[in-house]
C-alpha positions in Angstrom: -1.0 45.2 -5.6 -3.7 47.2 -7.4 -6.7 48.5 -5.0 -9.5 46.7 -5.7 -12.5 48.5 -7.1 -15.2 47.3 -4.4 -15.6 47.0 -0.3 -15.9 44.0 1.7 -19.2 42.6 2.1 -18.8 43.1 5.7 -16.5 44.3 8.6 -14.5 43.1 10.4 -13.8 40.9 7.5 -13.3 37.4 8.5 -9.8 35.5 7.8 -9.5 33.1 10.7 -10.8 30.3 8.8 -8.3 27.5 10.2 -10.4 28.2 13.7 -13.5 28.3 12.1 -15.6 28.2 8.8 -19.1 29.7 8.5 -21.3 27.2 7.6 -22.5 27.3 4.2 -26.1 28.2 3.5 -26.3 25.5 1.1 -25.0 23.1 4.1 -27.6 25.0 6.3 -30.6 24.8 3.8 -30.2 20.8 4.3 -29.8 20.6 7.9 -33.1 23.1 8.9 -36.0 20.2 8.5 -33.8 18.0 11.0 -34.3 20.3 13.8 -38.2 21.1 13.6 -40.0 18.3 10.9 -38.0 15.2 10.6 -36.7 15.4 14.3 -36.3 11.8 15.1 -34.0 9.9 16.8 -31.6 7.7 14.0 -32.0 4.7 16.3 -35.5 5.2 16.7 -36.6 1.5 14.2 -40.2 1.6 14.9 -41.7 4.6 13.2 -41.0 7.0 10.3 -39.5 9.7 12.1 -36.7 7.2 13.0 -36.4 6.0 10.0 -36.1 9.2 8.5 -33.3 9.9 10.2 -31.6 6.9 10.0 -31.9 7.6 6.1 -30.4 11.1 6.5 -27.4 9.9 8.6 -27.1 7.1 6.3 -26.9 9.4 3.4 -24.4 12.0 5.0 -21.7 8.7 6.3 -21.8 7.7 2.4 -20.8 11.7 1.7 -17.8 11.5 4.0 -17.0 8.4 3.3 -16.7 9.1 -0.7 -14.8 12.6 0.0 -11.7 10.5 1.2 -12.3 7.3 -0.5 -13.3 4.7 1.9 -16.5 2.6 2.4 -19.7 4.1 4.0 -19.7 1.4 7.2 -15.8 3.2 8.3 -17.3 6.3 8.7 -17.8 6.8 12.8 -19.8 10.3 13.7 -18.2 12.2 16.9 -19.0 15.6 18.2 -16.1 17.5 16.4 -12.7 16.8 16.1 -10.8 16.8 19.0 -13.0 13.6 20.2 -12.0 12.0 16.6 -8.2 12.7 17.6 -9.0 11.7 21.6 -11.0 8.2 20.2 -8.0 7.5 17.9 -5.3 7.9 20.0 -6.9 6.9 23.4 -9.0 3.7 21.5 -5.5 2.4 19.8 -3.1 3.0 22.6 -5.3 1.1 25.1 -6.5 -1.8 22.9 -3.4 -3.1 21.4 -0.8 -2.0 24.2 -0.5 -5.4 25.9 0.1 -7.5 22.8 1.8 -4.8 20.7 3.7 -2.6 23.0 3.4 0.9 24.1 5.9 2.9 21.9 4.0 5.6 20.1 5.5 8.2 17.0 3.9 11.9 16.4 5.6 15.2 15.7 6.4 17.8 17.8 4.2 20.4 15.7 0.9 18.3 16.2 -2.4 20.0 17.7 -3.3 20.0 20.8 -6.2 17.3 20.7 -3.7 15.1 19.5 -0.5 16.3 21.7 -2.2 16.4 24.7 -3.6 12.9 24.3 -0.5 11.2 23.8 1.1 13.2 26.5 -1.4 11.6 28.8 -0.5 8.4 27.6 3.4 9.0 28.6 1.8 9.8 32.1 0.3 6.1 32.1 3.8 4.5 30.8 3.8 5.1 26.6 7.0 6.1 25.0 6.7 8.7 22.9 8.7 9.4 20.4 8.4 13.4 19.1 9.7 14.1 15.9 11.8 17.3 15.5 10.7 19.4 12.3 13.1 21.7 9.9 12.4 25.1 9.3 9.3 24.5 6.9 7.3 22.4 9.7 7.9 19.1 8.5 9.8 16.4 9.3 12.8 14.2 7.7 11.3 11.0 6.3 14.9 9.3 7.2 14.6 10.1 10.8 10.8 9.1 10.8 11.6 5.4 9.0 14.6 4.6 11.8 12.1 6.1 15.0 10.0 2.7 14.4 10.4 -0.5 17.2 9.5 -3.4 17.5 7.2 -2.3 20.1 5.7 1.0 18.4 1.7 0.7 18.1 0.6 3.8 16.2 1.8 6.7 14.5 -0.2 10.1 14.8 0.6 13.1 12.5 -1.4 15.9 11.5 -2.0 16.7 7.9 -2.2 20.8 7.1 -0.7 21.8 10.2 -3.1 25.0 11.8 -0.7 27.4 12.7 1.7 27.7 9.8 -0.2 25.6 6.7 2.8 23.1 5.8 1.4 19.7 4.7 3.0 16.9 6.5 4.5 14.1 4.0 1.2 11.9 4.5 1.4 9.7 2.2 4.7 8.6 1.9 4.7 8.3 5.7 1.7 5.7 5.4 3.8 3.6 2.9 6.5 3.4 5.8 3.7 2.5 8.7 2.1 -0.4 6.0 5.6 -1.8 5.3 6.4 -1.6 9.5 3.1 -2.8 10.0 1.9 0.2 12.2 -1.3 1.7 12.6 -1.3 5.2 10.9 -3.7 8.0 12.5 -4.2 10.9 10.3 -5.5 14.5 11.8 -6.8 15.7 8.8 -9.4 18.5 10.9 -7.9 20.9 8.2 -7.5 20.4 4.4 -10.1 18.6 3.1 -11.6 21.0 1.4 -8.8 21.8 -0.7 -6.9 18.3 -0.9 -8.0 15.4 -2.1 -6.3 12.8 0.3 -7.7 9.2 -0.1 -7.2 6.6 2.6 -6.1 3.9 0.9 -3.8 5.8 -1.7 -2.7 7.3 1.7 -2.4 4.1 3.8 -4.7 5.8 6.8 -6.0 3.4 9.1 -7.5 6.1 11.0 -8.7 9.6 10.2 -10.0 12.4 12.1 -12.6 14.8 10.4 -14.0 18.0 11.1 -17.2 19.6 10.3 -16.9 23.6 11.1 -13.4 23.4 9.4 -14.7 22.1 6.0 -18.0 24.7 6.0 -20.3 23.0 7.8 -21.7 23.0 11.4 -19.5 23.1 14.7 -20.5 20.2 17.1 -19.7 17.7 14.4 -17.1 15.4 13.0 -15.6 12.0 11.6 -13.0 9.3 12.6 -12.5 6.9 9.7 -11.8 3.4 11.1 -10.0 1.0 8.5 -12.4 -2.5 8.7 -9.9 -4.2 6.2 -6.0 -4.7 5.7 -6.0 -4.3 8.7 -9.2 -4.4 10.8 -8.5 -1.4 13.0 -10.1 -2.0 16.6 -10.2 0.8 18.8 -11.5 0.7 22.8 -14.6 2.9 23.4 -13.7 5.9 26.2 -17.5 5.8 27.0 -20.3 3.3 27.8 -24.3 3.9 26.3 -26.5 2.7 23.8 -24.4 0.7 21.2 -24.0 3.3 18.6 -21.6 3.5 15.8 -20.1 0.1 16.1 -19.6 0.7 19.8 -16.8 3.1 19.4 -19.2 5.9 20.0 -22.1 5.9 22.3 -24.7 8.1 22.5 -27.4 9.5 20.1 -26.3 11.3 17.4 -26.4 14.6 16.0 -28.7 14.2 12.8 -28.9 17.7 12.2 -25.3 18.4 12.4 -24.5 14.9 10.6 -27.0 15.9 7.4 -24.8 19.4 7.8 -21.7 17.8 7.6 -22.4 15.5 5.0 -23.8 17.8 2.9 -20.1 20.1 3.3 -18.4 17.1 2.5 -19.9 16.7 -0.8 -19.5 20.2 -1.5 -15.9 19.9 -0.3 -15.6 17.3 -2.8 -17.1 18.5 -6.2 -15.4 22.4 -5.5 -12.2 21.8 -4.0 -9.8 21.6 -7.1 -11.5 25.3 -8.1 -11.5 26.5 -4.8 -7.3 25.5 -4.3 -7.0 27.4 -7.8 -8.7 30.7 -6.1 -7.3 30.6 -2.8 -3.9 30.3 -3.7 -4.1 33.3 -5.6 -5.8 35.4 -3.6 -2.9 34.6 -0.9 -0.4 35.0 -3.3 -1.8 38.4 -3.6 -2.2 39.5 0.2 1.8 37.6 0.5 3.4 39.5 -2.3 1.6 43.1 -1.3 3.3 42.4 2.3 6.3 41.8 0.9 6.4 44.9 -1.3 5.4 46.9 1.3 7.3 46.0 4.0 11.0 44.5 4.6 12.0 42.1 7.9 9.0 40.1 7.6 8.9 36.5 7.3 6.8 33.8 5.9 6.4 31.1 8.5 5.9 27.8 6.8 7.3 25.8 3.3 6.7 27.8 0.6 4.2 25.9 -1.6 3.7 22.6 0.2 1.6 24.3 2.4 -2.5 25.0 2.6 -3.6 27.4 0.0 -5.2 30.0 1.9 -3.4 30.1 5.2 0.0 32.5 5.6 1.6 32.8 8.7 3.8 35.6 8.8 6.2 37.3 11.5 6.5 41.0 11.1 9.6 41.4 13.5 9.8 44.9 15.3 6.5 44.7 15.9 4.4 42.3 18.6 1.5 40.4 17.5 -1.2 41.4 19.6 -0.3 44.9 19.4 -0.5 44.2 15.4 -4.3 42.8 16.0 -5.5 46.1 18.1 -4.4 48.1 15.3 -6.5 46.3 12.9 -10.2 45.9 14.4 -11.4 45.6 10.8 -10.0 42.3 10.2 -10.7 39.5 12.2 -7.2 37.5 11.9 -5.0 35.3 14.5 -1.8 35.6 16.1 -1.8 31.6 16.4 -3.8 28.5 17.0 -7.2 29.3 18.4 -6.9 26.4 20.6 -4.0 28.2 22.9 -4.6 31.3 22.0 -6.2 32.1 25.7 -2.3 32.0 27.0 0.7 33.5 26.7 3.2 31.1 25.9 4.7 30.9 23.0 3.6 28.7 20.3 5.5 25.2 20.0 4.9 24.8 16.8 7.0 28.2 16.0 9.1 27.1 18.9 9.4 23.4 17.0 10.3 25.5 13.9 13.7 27.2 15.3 11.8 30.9 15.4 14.3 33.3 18.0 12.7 34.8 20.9 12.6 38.3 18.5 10.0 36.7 16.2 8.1 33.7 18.2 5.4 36.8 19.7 5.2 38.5 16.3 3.5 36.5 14.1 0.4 37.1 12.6 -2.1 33.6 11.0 -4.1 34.8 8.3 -6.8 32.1 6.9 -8.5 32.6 3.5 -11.8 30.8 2.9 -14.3 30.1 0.5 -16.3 33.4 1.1 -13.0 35.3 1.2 -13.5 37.9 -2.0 -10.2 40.1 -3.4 -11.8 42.7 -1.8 -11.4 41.3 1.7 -7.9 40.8 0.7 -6.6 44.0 -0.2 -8.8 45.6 2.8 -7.3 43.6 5.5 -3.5 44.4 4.0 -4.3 48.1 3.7 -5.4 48.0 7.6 -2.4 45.5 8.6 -0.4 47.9 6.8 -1.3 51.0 8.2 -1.0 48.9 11.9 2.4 47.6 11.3 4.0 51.0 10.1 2.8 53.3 13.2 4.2 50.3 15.3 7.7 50.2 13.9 7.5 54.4 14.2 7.9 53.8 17.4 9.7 51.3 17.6 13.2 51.4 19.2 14.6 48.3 17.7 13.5 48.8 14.3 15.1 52.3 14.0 18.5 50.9 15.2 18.2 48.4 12.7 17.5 51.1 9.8 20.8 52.7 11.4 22.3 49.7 10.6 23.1 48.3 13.9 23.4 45.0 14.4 21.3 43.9 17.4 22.8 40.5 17.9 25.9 42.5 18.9 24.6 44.6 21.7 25.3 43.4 25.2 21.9 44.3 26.8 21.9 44.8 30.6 18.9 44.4 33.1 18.3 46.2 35.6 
C-alpha cells in the first residue's frame, strides 16, 4: 500500500458505518424548513401547513418507494428499523397464525430486531426453524427449500448481514417462498445504498428500511408491505389515530421522512459509483493488512459481501485491547446492537469461529465520506496497535517458535 499524500479530514476518523451513517448535508438541507417553517402536522387537512406536509411526506414515500421498485401507497413510515423488523414479524405471525399455522423460517445470523422477535414468538408457541450458515455466513439453498411445511407462515432473513457483510441469497430465496406460497420478510436496514434490490424481481412481500444506515436521519425508517400477489395484511402492535393504513399509528415524523426520502433518492442515482469506490478502497485497507500481517482472517465470503464492510480477526491479539490502541479510528469489534456485553457474537459463533478467534475480531465499515486518506490512517494506527500487542503476546511467540498450540494440554489452576 503506498502512503497517501494527505490527512484525514478529521480524527478519530469514522469507519463504523454499518452502526451508523452521518446524515448527508444534502439530506439535511431538505429536512431544516420542516422543523421551524412548514411545521405541520401531515394529517392536519384543513389548512396549508398540513397540507404542506402531507405534500412532503407524499413526495419522500414515492422516493422510497422507487429506490426498491414498488408503488408509493406500500411504502409504511416507522421510527427506524428495528420497529419495521418488530411490525413485520410481530404483524405476520399474529394475523395469519390461526388459518396458516405458526411455523416460522430465519437464519441463525439474523439481527437482533429480528431474532429477538421471533424468539418471542417461540415463547407464545411458533416453531422456529434456524437455519445453520457455512463459513461465509450464508446458508444452503437445499436445506432452506426442504425446512418449508405445510404450516410455515413467513420466512425472515436479513440481506447484508451487519457484522460480517455477506449478502444472503435474497432473491433466489424469494423464488422458493412465491413457489411455497410463503410470505417473504426482507431486513434490508443495510445495503441499500450500494445494491439495487427490487421487490418484485426479489419476490419481497415485506421489507424493512432504515434511514441513519442509508445517510439520512436516525429516528426514521420503512416497511414495504406487498398490496398485490399477495395482499400482505399485517396486525397493528399499537392503537391511535389511523395512520399509515392502520399498521402504524401515530403522527409522523415529517422532518425525518422528507430526510429519509431525500437519502433514498440519493441512494438511488449514486449507488452503482459509490459500490465502484467502496470496494476499492477496502480492497485497499484488506490487502495492506494482509501484507502486513500473517494469522489474520477475513470473516465473511469473499466478494458476495457489502462493499465497504471487512470483518477481520487478528488472532493473538483481543479485540478490545485492539480498539484502545487505536483512539484515532472510530471502528467496531461487532454489531453495535450487542456490543454493551460480553458474549460472544452468534453470528461469528453461527459461522464455526474457535474460541481463539470469536473475541478478536475487529468490524471495519467504509462509507460514502470515507476518503483514501481515512483508509491508510486507520491501517497505519491498527497496525502499530496490533504489533505492540502480539510483542507481548505469549501465544503468538510460541506460534513463531513453531509450536503447535492445539497440541498443548493446558492445565488450570
Amino acid at each position: 500500500m503506498s502512503v497517501a499524500t494527505e490527512t484525514p479530514a478529521q480524527t478519530p476518523v469514522y469507519l463504523d458505518n454499518s452502526s451508523t451513517t452521518r446524515t448527508d448535508p444534502r439530506v439535511l438541507e431538505e429536512m431544516i424548513p420542516y422543523f421551524s417553517q412548514a411545521y405541520g402536522n401531515a394529517h392536519s387537512r384543513s389548512h396549508a401547513y398540513g397540507w404542506g406536509a402531507e405534500k412532503a411526506v407524499d413526495q419522500a414515500r414515492e422516493r422510497v418507494a422507487a429506490l426498491i421498485g414498488s408503488r408509493d401507497s406500500e411504502i409504511i413510515f416507522t421510527s427506524g428499523g428495528t420497529e419495521s423488523c418488530n411490525l413485520a414479524i410481530f404483524g405476520v405471525a399474529r394475523m395469519y397464525a390461526e388459518d396458516k399455522g405458526k411455523h416460522i423460517i430465519t437464519t441463525a445470523v439474523e439481527h437482533r430486531s429480528c431474532m429477538d422477535p421471533i424468539r418471542a414468538l417461540e415463547r407464545e408457541g411458533f416453531d422456529v426453524t434456524y437455519l445453520p450458515v457455512n463459513t461465509d455466513g450464508l446458508i444452503d439453498l437445499a436445506e432452506f427449500e426442504a425446512a418449508f411445511r405445510d404450516d410455515t407462515v413467513l420466512v425472515s432473513a436479513i440481506f447484508g448481514n451487519n457484522e460480517i457483510g455477506s449478502i444472503m441469497p435474497a432473491k433466489e430465496m424469494g423464488a422458493i417462498c412465491k413457489k411455497k406460497g410463503v410470505i417473504f420478510h426482507l431486513d434490508a436496514c443495510l445495503g441499500l445504498d450500494t445494491e439495487p434490490v427490487n421487490v418484485d424481481e426479489y419476490g419481497i412481500d415485506l421489507m424493512s428500511m432504515s434511514g441513519h444506515k442509508m445517510y439520512g436521519p436516525q429516528g426514521v425508517g420503512a416497511l414495504y408491505v406487498r398490496r398485490r400477489r399477495p395482499r400482505v395484511r399485517l396486525r397493528a402492535r399499537a392503537l391511535g389515530g389511523g395512520q399509515e393504513r392502520g399498521f402504524r399509528h401515530g403522527t409522523l415524523n415529517v422532518p425525518g421522512i422528507v430526510g429519509m426520502g431525500k437519502a433514498a433518492e440519493l441512494c438511488m442515482q449514486e449507488r452503482d459509483a459509490e459500490k465502484v469506490r467502496l470496494t476499492a478502497l477496502a480492497n485497499r485497507m484488506k490487502d495492506a493488512f494482509f501484507d502486513a500481517l500473517d494469522h489474520i482472517y477475513l470473516n465473511g465470503h469473499e466478494t458476495q459481501r457489502l462493499p465497504g464492510l471487512l470483518n477481520i480477526s487478528f488472532n493473538y491479539i483481543e479485540g478490545e485491547s485492539l480498539m484502545m490502541g487505536m483512539p484515532g479510528v472510530a471502528v467496531s469489534s461487532g454489531s453495535a446492537c450487542t456490543s454493551a456485553t460480553l458474549e460472544p457474537s452468534h453470528v461469528m459463533r453461527a459461522l464455526g469461529v474457535g474460541e481463539d478467534l470469536v473475541h478478536t475480531s475487529i468490524r471495519f465499515s467504509l462509507g460514502r465520506f470515507t476518503t483514501e486518506a481515512d483508509v491508510d490512517f486507520s491501517v497505519e494506527q491498527c497496525l502499530k496497535s496490533a504489533r505492540k500487542l502480539r510483542e507481548m503476546s505469549p501465544l503468538y511467540e510460541m506460534v513463531k517458535e513453531g509450536i503447535d498450540l492445539s497440541a498443548i494440554e493446558w492445565k488450570h489452576d
